[in-house]
Backbone as CSV, one residue per row, in Angstrom:
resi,resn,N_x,N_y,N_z,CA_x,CA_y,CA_z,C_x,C_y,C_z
1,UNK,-8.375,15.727,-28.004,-7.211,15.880,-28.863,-6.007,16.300,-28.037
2,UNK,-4.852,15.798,-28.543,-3.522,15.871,-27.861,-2.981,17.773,-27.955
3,UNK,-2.685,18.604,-27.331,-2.467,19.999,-27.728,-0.437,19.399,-28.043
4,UNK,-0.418,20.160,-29.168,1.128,20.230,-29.632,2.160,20.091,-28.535
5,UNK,3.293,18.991,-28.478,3.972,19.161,-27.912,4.197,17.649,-26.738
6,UNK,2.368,17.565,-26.670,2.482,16.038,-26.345,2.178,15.083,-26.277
7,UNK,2.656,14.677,-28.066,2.692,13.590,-28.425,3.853,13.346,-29.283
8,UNK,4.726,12.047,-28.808,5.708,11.767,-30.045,6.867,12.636,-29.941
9,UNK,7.466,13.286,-28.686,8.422,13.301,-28.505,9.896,12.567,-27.833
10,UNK,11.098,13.054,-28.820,11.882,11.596,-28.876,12.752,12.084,-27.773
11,UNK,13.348,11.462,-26.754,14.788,11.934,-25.982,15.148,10.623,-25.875
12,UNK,16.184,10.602,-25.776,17.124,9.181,-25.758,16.839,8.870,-24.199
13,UNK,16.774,7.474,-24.278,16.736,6.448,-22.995,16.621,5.365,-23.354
14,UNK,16.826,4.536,-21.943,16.894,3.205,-21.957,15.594,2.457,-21.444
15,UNK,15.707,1.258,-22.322,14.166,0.608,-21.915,14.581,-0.860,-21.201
16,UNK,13.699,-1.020,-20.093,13.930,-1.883,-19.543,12.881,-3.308,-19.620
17,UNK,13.390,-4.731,-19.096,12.056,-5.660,-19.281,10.789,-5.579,-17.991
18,UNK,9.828,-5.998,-18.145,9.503,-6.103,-17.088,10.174,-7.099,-16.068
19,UNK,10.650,-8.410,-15.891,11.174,-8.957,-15.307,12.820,-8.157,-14.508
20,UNK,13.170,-7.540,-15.646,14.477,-6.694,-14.706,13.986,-6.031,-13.866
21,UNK,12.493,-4.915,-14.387,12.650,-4.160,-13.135,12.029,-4.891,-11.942
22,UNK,11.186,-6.183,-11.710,10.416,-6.451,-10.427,11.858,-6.807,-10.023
23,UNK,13.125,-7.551,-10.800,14.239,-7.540,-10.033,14.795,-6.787,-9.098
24,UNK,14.133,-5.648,-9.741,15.258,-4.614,-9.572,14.624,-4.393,-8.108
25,UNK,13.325,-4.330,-8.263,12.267,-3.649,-6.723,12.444,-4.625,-5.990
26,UNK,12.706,-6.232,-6.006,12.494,-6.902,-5.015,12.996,-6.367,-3.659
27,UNK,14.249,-6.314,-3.895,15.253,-6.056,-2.209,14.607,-4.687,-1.712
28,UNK,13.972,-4.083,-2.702,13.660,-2.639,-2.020,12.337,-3.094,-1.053
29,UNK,11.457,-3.830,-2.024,10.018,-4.062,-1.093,10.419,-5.056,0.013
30,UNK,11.391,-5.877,-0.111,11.885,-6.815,1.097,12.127,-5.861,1.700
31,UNK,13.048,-4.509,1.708,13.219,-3.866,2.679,11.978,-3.069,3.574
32,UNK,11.369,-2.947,3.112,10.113,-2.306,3.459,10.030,-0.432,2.880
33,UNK,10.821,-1.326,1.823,10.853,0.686,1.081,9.280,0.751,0.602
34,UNK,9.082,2.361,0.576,7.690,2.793,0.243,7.482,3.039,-1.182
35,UNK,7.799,1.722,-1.925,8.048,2.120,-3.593,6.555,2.261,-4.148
36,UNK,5.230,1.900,-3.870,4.333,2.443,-4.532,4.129,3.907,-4.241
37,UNK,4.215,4.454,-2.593,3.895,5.557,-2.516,4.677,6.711,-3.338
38,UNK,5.915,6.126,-3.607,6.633,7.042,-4.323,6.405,6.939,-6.044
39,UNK,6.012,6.200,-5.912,5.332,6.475,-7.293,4.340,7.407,-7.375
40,UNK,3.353,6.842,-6.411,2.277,8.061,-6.549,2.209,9.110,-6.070
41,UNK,3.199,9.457,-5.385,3.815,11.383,-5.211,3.937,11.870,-6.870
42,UNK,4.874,11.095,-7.456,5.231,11.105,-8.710,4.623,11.744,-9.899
43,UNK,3.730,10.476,-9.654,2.196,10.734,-11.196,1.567,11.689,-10.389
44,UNK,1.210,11.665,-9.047,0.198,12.766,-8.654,1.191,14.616,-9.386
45,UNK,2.037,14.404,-8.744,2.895,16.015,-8.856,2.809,15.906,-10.837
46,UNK,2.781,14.966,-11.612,2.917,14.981,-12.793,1.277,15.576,-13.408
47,UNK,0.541,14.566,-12.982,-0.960,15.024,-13.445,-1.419,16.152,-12.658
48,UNK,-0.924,16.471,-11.808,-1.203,18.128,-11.035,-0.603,19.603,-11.877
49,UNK,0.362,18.800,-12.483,1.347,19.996,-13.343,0.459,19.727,-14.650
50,UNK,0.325,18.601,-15.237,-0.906,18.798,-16.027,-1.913,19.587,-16.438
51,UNK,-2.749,19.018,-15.228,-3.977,19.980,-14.848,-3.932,21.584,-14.854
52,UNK,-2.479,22.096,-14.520,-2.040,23.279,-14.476,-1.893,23.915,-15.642
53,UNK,-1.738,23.321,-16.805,-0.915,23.289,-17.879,-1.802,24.061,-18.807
54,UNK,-2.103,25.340,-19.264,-3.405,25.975,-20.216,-3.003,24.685,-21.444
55,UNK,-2.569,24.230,-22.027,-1.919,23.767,-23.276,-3.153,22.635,-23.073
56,UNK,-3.139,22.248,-21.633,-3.591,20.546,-21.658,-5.197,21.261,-21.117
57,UNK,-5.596,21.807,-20.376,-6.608,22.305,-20.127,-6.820,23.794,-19.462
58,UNK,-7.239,24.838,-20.591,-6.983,26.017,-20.824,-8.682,26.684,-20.042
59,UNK,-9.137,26.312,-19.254,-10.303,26.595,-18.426,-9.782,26.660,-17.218
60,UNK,-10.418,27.385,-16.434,-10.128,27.958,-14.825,-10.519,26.593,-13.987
61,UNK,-9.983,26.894,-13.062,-11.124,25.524,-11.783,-9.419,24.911,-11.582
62,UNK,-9.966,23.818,-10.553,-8.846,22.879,-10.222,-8.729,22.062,-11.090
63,UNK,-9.581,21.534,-11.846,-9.531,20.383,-12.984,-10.035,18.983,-12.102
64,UNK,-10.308,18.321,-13.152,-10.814,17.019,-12.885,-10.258,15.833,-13.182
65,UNK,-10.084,14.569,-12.891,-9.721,13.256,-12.834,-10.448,12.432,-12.995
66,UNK,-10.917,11.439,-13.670,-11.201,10.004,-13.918,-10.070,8.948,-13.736
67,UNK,-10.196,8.188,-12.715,-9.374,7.010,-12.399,-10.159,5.937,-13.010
68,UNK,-9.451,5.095,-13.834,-9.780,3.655,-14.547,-8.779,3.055,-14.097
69,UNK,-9.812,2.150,-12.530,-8.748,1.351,-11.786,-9.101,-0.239,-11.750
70,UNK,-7.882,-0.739,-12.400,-8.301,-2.518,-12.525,-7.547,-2.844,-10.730
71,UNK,-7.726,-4.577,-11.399,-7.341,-4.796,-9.915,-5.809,-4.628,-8.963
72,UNK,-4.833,-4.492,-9.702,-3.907,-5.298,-9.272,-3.042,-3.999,-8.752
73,UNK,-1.948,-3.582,-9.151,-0.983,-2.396,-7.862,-0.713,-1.462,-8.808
74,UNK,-1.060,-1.643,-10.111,-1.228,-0.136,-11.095,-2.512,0.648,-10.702
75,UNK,-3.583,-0.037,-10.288,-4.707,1.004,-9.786,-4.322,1.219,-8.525
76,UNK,-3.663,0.288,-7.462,-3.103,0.951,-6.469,-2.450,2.010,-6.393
77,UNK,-1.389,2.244,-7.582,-1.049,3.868,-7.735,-1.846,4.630,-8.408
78,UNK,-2.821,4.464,-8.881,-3.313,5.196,-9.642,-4.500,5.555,-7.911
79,UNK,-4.771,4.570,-7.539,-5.634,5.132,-6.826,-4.891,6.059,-4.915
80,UNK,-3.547,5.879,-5.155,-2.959,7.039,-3.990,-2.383,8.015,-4.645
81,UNK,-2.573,8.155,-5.972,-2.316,9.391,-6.888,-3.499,10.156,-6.614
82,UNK,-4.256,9.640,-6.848,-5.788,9.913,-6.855,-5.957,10.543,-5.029
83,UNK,-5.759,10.138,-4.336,-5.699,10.523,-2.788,-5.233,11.875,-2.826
84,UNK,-3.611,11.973,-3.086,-3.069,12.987,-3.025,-3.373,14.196,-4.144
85,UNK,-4.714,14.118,-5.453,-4.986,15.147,-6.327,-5.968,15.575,-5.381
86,UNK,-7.140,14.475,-5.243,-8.070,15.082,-4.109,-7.838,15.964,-2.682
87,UNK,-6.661,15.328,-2.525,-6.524,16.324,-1.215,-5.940,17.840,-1.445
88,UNK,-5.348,17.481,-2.611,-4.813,18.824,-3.314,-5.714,19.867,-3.582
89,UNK,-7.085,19.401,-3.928,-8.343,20.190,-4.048,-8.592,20.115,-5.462
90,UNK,-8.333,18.822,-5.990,-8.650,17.865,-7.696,-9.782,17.327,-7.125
91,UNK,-10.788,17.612,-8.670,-12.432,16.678,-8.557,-11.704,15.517,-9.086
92,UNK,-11.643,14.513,-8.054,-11.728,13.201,-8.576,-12.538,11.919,-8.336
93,UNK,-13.205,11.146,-9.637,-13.752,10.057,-9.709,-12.639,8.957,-9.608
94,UNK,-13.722,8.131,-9.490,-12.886,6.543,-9.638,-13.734,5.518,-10.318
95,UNK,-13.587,4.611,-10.923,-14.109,3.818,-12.215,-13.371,2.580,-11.390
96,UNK,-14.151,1.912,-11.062,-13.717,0.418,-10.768,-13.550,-0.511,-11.810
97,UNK,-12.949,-1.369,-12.983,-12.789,-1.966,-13.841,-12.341,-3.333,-13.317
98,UNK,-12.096,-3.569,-12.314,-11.871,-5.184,-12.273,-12.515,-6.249,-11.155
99,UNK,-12.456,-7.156,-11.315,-12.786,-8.094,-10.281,-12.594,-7.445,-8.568
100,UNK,-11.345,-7.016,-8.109,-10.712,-6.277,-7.017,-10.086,-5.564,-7.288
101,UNK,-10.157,-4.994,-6.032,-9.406,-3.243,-6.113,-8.518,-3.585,-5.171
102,UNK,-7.490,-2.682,-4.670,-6.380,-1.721,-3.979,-7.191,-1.424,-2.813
103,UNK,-7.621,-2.225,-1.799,-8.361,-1.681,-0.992,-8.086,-0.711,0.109
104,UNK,-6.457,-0.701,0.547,-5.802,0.669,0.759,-6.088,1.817,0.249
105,UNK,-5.741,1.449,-1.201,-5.544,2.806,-1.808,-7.027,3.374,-2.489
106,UNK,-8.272,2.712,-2.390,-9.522,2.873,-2.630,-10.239,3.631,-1.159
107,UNK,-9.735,3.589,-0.351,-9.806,4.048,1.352,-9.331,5.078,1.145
108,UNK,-8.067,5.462,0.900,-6.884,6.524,0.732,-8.023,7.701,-0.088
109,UNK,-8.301,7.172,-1.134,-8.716,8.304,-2.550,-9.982,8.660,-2.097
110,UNK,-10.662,7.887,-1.087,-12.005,8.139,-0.811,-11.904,8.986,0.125
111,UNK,-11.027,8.760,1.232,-11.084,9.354,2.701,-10.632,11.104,2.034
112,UNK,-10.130,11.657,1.307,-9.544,12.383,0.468,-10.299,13.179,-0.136
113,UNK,-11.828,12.539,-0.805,-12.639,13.348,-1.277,-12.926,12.618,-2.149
114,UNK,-12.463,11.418,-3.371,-12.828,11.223,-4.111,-14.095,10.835,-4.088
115,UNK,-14.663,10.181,-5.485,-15.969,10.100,-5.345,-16.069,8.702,-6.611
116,UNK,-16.387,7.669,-5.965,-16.672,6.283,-6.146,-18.163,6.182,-7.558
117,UNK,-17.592,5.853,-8.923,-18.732,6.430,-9.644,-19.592,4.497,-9.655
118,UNK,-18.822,3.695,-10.077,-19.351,2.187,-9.789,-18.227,1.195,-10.391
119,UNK,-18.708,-0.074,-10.033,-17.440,-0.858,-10.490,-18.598,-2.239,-10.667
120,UNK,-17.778,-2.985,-11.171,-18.554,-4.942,-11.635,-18.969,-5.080,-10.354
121,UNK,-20.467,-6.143,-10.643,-21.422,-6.507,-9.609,-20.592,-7.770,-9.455
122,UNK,-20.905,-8.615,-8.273,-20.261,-9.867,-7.068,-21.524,-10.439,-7.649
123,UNK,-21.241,-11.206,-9.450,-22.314,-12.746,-9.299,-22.575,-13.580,-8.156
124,UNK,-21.355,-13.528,-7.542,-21.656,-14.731,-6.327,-22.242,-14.613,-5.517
125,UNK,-22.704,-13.222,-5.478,-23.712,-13.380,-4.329,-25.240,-13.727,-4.330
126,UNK,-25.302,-14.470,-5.729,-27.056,-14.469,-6.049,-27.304,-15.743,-6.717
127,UNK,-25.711,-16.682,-6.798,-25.553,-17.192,-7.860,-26.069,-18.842,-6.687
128,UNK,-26.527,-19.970,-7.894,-26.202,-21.419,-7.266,-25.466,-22.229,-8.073
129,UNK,-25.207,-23.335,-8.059,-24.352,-23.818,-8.533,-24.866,-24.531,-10.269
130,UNK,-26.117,-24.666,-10.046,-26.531,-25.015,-11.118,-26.350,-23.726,-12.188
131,UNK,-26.750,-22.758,-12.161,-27.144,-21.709,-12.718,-25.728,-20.288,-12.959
132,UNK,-24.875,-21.065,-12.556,-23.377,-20.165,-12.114,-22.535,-19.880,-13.327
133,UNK,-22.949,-20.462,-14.306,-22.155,-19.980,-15.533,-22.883,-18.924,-16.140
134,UNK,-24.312,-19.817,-16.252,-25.338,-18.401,-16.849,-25.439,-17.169,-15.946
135,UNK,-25.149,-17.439,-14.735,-25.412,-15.768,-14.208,-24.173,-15.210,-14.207
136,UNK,-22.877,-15.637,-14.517,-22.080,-15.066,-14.607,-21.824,-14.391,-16.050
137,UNK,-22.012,-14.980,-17.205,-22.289,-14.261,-18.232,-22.964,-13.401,-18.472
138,UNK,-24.306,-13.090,-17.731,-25.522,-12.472,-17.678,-24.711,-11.199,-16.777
139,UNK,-24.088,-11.458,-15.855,-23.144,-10.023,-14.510,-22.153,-9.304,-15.554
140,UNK,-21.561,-10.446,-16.661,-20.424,-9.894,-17.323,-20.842,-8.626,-18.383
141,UNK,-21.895,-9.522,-19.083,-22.678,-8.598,-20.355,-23.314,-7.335,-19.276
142,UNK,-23.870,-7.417,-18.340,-24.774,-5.874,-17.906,-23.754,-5.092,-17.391
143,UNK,-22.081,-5.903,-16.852,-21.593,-5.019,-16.328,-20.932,-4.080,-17.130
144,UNK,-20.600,-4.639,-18.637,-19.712,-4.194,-19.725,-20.617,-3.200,-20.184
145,UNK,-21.395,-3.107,-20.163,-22.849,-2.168,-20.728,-22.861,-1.108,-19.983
146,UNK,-23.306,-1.310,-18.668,-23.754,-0.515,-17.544,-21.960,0.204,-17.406
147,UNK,-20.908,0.011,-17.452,-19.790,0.731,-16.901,-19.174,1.492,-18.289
148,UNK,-19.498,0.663,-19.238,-19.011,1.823,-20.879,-19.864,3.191,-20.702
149,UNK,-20.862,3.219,-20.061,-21.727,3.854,-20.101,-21.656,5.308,-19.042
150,UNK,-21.391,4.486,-18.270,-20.474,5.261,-16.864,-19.245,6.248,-17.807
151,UNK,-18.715,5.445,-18.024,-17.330,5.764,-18.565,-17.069,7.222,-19.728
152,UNK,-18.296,6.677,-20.793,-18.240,7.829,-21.778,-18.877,9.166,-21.161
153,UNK,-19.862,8.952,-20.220,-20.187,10.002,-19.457,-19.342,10.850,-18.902
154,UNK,-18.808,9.918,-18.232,-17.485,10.557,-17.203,-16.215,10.757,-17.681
155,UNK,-16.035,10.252,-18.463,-15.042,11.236,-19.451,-14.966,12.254,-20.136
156,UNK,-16.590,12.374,-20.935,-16.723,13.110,-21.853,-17.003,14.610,-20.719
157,UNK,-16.922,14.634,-19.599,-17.163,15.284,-18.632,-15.785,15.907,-17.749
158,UNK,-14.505,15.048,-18.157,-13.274,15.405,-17.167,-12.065,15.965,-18.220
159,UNK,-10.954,16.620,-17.420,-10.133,16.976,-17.883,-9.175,15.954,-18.427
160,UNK,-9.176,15.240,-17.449,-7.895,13.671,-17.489,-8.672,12.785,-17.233
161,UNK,-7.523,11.513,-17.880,-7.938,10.064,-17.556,-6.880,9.728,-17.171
162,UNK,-6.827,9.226,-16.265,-5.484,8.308,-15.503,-6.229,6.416,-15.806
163,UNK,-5.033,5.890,-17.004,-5.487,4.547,-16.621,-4.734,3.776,-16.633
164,UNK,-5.279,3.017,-15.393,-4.798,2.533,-13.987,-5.028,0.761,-13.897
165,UNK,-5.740,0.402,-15.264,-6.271,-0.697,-15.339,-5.226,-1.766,-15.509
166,UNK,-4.256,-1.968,-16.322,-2.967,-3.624,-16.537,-1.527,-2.286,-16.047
167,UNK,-0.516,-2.985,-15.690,0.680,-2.765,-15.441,1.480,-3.378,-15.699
168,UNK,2.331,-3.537,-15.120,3.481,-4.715,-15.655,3.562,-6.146,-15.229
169,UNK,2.810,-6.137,-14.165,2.153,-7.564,-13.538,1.433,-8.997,-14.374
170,UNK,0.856,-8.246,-15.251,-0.154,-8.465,-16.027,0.363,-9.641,-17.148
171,UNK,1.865,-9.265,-17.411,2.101,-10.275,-18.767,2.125,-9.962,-19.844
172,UNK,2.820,-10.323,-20.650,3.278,-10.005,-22.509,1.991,-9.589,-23.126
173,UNK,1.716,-8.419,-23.407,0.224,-8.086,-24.206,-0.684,-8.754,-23.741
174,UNK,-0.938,-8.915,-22.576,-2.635,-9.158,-21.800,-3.690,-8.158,-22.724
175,UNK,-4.682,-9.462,-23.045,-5.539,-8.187,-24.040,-6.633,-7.548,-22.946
176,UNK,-7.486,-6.728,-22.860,-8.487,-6.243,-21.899,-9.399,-7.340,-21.777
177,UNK,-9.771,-6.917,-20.585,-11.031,-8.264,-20.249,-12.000,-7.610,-20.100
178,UNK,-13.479,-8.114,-20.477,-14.888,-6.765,-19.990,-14.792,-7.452,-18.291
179,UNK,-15.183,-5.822,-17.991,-15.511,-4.807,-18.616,-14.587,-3.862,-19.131
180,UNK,-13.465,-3.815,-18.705,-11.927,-3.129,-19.152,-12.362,-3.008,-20.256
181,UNK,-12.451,-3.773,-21.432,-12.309,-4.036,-22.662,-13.555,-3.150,-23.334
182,UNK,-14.589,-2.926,-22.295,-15.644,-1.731,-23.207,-15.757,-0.652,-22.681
183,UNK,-15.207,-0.399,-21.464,-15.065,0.493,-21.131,-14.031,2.062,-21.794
184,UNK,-12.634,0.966,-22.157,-11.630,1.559,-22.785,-12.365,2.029,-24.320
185,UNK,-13.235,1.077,-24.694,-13.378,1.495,-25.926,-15.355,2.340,-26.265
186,UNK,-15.255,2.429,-25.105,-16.047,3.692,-24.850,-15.412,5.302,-24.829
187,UNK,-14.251,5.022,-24.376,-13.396,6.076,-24.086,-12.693,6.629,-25.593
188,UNK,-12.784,5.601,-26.264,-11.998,6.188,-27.552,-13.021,5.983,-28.711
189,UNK,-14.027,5.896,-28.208,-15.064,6.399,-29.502,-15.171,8.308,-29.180
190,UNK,-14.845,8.157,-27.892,-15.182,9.714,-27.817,-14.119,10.771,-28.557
191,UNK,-12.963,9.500,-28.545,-11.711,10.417,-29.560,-12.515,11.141,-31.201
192,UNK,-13.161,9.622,-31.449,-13.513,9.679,-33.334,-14.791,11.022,-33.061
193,UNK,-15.409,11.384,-32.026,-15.935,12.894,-32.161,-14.998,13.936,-31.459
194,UNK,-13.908,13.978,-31.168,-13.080,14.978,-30.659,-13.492,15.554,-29.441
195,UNK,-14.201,14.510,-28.523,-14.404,15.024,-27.446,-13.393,14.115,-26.151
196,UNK,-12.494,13.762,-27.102,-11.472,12.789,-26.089,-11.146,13.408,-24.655
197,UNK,-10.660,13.231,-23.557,-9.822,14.223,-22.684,-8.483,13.055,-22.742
198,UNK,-7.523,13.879,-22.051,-6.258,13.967,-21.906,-6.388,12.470,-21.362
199,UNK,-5.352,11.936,-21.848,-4.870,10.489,-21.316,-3.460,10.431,-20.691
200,UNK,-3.324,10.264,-19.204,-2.208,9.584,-18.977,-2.130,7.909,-18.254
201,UNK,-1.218,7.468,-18.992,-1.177,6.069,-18.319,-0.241,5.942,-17.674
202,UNK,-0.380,4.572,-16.400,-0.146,4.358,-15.001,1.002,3.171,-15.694
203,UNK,2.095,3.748,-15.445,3.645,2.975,-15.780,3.542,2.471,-17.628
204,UNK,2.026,1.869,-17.995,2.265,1.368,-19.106,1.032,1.711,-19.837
205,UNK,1.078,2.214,-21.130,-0.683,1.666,-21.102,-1.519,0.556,-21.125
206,UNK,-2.534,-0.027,-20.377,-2.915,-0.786,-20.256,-3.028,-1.773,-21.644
207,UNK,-2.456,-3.006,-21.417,-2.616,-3.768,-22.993,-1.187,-3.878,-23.627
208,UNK,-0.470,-3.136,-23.689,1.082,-3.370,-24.441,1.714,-4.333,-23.931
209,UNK,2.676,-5.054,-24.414,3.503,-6.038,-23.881,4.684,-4.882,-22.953
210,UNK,4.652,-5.226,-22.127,6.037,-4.499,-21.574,7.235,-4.582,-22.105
211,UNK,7.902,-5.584,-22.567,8.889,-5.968,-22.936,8.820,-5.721,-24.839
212,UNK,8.154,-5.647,-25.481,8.177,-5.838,-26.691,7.442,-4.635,-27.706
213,UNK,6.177,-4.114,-26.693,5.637,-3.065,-27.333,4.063,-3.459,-28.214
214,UNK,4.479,-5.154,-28.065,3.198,-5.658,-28.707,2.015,-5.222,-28.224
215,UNK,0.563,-5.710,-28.918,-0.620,-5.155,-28.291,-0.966,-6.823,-28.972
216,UNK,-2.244,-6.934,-28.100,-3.050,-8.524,-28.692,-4.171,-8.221,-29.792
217,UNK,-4.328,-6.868,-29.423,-5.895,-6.261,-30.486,-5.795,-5.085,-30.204
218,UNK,-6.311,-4.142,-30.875,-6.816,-2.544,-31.153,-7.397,-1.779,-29.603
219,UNK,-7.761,-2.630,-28.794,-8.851,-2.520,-27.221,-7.718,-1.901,-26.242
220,UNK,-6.926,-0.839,-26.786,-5.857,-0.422,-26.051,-6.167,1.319,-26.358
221,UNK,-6.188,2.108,-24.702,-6.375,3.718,-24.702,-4.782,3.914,-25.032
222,UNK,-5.256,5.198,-26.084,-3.833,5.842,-26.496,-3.426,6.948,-25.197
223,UNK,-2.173,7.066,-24.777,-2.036,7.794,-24.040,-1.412,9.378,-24.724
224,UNK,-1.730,10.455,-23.925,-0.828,11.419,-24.301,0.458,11.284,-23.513
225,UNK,0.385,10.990,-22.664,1.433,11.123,-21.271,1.737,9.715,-20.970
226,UNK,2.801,9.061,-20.813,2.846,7.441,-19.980,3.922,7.807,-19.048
227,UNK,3.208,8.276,-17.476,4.624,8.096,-15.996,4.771,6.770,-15.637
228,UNK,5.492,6.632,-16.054,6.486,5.142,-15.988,7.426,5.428,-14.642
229,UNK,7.498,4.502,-14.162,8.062,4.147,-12.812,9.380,3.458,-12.924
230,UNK,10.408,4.075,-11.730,11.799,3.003,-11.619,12.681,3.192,-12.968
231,UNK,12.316,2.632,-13.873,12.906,2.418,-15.554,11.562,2.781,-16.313
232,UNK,12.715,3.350,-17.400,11.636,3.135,-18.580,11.168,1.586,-19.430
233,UNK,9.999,0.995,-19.704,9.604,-0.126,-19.817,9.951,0.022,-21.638
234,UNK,10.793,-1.028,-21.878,11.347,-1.423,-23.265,9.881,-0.845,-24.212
235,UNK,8.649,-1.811,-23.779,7.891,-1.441,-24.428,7.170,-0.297,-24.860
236,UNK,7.904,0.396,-23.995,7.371,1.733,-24.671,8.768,2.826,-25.675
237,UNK,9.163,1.944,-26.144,10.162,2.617,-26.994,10.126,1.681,-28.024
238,UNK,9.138,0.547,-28.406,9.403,0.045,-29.485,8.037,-0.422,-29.894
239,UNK,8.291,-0.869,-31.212,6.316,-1.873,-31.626,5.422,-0.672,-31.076
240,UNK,4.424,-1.068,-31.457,2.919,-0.519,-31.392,2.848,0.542,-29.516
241,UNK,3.564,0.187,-28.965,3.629,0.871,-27.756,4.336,2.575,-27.969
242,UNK,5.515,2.209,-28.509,5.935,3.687,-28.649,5.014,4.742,-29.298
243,UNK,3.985,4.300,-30.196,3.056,5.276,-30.742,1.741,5.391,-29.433
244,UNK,1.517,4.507,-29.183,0.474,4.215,-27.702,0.748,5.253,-26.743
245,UNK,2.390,4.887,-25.978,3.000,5.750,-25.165,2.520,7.116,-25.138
246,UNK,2.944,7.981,-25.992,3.087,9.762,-26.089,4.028,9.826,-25.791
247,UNK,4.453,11.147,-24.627,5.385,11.106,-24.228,5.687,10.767,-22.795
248,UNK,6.866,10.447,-22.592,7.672,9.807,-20.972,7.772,10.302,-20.828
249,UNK,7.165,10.385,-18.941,7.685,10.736,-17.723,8.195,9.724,-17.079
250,UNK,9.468,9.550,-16.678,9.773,8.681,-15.536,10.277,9.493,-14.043
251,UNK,9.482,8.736,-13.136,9.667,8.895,-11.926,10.516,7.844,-11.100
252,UNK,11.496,8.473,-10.264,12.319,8.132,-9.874,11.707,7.308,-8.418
253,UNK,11.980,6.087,-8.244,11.244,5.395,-6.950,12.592,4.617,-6.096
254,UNK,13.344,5.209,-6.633,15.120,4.544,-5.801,15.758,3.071,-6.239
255,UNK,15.402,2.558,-7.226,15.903,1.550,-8.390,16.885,1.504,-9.342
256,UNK,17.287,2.700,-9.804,18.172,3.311,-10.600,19.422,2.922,-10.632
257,UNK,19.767,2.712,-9.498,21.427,2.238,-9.216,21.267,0.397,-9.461
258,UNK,20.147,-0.119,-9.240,19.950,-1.710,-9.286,19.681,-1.652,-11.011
259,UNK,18.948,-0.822,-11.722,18.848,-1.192,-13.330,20.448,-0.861,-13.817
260,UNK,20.829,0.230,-13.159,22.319,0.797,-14.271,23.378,-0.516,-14.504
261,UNK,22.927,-1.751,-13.073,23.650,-2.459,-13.266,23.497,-3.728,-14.663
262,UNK,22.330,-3.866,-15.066,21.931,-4.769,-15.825,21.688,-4.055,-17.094
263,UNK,21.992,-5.087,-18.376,21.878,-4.403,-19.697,20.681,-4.097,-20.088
264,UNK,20.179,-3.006,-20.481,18.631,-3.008,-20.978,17.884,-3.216,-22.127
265,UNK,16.777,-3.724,-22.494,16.386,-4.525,-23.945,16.666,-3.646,-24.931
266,UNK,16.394,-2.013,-24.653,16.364,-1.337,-25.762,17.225,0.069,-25.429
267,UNK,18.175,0.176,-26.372,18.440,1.804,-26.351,18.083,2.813,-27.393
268,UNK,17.876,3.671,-26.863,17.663,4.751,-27.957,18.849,5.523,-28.225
């Protein structure tokens, strides 16, 4: 359960598309600016103040982390967030959810301390060509099983969830794919017994349209917290996202002066 205070608070800002902001980052990553790492100083110093927080978890210890990391450069921050809690002296797991990982930033969180709980089995390595659809359905179903399973454990066990799984890469309401898709909703059966932990999501929550706020289906973790990166993402100030969201953090990654120039989808 969310403790008072954060969820559903309003401050005025501006929401941006996803397409403005990769605009906005291009010239920075052409330059060779360090815009993921500064993200994940960001969420790390955010979910560290968290963890700190009696409101959000009112027990002694350093606190704990669950990373739900899909493939693409939202688990990349989620997983050098994850580096820098561990080194901080944060118990942190990691939940592999997609096809590939961040293999930097899976090095980073490990070399650090984290601790690798499992991720989807490589059909291809057992597979022939005749038999390659059925064993891939057969990898999909045990993996969606075998990692929900992981998941409610290891949640029902941590302080936070950082998830790290779709970003803005991803496309207009990408719905979850299994195992994403049972994993997440392993995670929020544990809400309907009140043994939820704290949710923050990695720029978006996984599943919303960026731009619109849409969702494709229900297979979306509610966040308490969404650290949003660069701009705030339109979609989380409007449609089914702004209730998803909680509340914004945005972290500043040196973009600011490239969005102020362009109009943004949504104001508050």
């Amino acid at each position: 359960m969310s403790p008072p205070g954060y969820r559903g608070m309003v401050v005025p800002m501006d929401g941006y598309g996803g397409d403005q902001v990769r605009a906005a980052e291009r010239p920075h990553l052409e330059a060779g600016e360090p815009l993921m790492q500064r993200a994940a100083d960001g969420l790390a110093r955010i979910v560290g103040d968290l963890l700190d927080d009696p409101a959000v978890r009112p027990q002694d210890g350093s606190g704990s982390v669950l990373l739900l990391v899909g493939s693409g450069d939202n688990g990349g921050d989620a997983l050098f967030a994850g580096a820098r809690l561990a080194s901080a002296g944060r118990h942190v797991a990691v939940l592999r959810v997609g096809a590939r990982v961040h293999e930097a930033g899976l090095a980073a969180a490990l070399d650090a301390g984290a601790r690798l709980l499992d991720g989807p089995s490589d059909p291809g390595a057992d597979r022939d060509d005749a038999g390659a659809a059925d064993i891939l359905r057969a990898a999909a179903t045990s993996d969606a099983e075998r990692l929900a399973a992981v998941a409610a454990e290891a949640a029902a066990a941590t302080d936070l969830v950082l998830d790290g799984i779709l970003g803005i890469g991803a496309g207009g309401g990408t719905p979850l794919r299994s195992p994403a898709r049972q994993v997440v909703d392993a995670i929020r059966e544990l809400a309907r017994d009140q043994r939820a932990p704290f949710v923050v999501a990695v720029d978006v929550p996984s599943g919303i349209d960026v731009d619109t706020g849409a969702v494709a289906d229900e297979h979306v973790l509610h966040a308490d917290v969404t650290v949003t990166f660069g701009g705030v993402k339109a979609g989380l100030l409007t449609g089914p996202g702004a209730t998803l969201a909680g509340r914004i953090e945005l972290v500043d990654v040196g973009i600011g002066a490239d969005l102020a120039t362009v109009e943004p989808l949504v104001r508050t």
